[in-house]
C-alpha positions as CSV (number, residue, x, y, z in Angstrom):
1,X,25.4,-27.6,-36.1
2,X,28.5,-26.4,-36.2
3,X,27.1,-22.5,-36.2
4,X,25.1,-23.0,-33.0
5,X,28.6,-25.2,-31.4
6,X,30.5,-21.7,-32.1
7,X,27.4,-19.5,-31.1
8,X,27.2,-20.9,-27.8
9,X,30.9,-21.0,-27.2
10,X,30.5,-17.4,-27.4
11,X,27.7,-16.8,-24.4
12,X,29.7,-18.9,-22.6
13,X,33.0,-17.1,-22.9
14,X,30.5,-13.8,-22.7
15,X,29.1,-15.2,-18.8
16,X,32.8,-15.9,-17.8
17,X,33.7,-11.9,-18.8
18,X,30.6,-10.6,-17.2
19,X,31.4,-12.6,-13.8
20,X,35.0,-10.9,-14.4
21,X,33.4,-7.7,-14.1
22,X,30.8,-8.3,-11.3
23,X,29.2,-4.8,-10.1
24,X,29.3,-4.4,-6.3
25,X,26.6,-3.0,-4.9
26,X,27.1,-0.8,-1.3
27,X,24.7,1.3,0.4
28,X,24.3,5.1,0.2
29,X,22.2,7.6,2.2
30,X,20.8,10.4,0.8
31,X,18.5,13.0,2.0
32,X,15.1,13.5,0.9
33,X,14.0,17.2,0.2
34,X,11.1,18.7,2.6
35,X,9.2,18.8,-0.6
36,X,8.2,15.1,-1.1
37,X,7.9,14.8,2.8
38,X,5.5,17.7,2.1
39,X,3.7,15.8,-0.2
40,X,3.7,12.6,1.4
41,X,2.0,14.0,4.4
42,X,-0.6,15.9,2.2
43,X,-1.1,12.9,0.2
44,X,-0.7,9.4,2.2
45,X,0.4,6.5,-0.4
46,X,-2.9,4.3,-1.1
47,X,-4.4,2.8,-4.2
48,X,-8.1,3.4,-3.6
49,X,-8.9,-0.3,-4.4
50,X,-11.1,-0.9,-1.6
51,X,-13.1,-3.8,-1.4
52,X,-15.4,-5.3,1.3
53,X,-15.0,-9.0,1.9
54,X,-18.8,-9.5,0.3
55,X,-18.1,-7.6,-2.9
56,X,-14.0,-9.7,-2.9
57,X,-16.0,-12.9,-2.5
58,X,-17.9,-12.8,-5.4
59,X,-14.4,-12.4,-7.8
60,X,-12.7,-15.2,-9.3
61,X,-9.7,-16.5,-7.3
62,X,-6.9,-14.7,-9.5
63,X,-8.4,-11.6,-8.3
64,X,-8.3,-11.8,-5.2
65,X,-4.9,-13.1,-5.3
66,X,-3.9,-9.8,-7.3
67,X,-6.0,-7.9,-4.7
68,X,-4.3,-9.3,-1.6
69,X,-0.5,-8.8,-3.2
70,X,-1.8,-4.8,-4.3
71,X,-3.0,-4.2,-0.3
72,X,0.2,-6.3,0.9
73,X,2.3,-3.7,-1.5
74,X,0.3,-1.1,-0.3
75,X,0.9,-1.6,3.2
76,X,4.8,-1.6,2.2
77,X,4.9,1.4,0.5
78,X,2.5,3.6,3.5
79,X,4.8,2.1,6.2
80,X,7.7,3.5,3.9
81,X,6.3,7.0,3.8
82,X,5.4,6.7,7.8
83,X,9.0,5.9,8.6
84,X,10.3,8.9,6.6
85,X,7.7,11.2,7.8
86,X,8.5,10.3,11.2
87,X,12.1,10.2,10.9
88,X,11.4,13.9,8.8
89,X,9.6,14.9,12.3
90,X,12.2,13.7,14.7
91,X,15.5,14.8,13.6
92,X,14.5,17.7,11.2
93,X,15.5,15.9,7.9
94,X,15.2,11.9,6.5
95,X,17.6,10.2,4.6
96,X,16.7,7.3,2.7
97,X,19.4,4.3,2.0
98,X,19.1,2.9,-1.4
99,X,21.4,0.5,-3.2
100,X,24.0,1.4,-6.1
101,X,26.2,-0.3,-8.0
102,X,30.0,1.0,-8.5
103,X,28.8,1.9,-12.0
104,X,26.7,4.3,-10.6
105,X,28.2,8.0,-9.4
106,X,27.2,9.1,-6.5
107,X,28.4,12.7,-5.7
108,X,26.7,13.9,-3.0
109,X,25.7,10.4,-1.2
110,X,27.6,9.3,1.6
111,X,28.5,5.8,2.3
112,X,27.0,3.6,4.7
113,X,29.7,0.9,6.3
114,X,29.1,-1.8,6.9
């Protein structure tokens, strides 16, 4: 008893360190090359899972849970692509905002304020 007293004493004191030393997070732009833009254009985002609603009727019910989450993802991800290919078409280059921690070195991003 005593053992598992001291053992959780110690991830307790090891939570109240990691809180100490809580990561921001912040937002940096970066550009994305021409050649994924490139690509993206010559190959649109899709999983080729196509079903019709006779042949998605006849699966069981966890399947066509998984289906509609993969086509919800899917849609995500093409309207990802669009936005950069657009973006790629309008001002002659995209940047794309992803989220870092301060652990993380970022040379050649530039910071986003917010």
């Amino acid at each position: 008893m005593d053992h598992w007293l001291e053992m959780k004493a110690k991830m307790a004191a090891g939570e109240e360190e990691a809180t100490k030393t809580k990561k921001r997070k912040r937002v940096v732009k970066r550009r994305v090359p021409k050649a994924p833009i490139d690509h993206m254009v010559a190959w649109p985002f899709g999983s080729g899972n196509y079903l019709t609603p006779a042949q998605l009727a006849k699966r069981s019910p966890e399947c066509r849970q998984y289906y509609a989450l993969s086509t919800f993802i899917d849609a995500k991800l093409r309207a990802y692509e669009q936005a950069l290919i657009r973006q790629y078409n309008a001002l002659g280059y995209a940047e794309d905002e992803i989220e870092v921690t301060n652990s993380d070195s970022e040379e050649d991003a530039t910071v986003v304020q917010n």
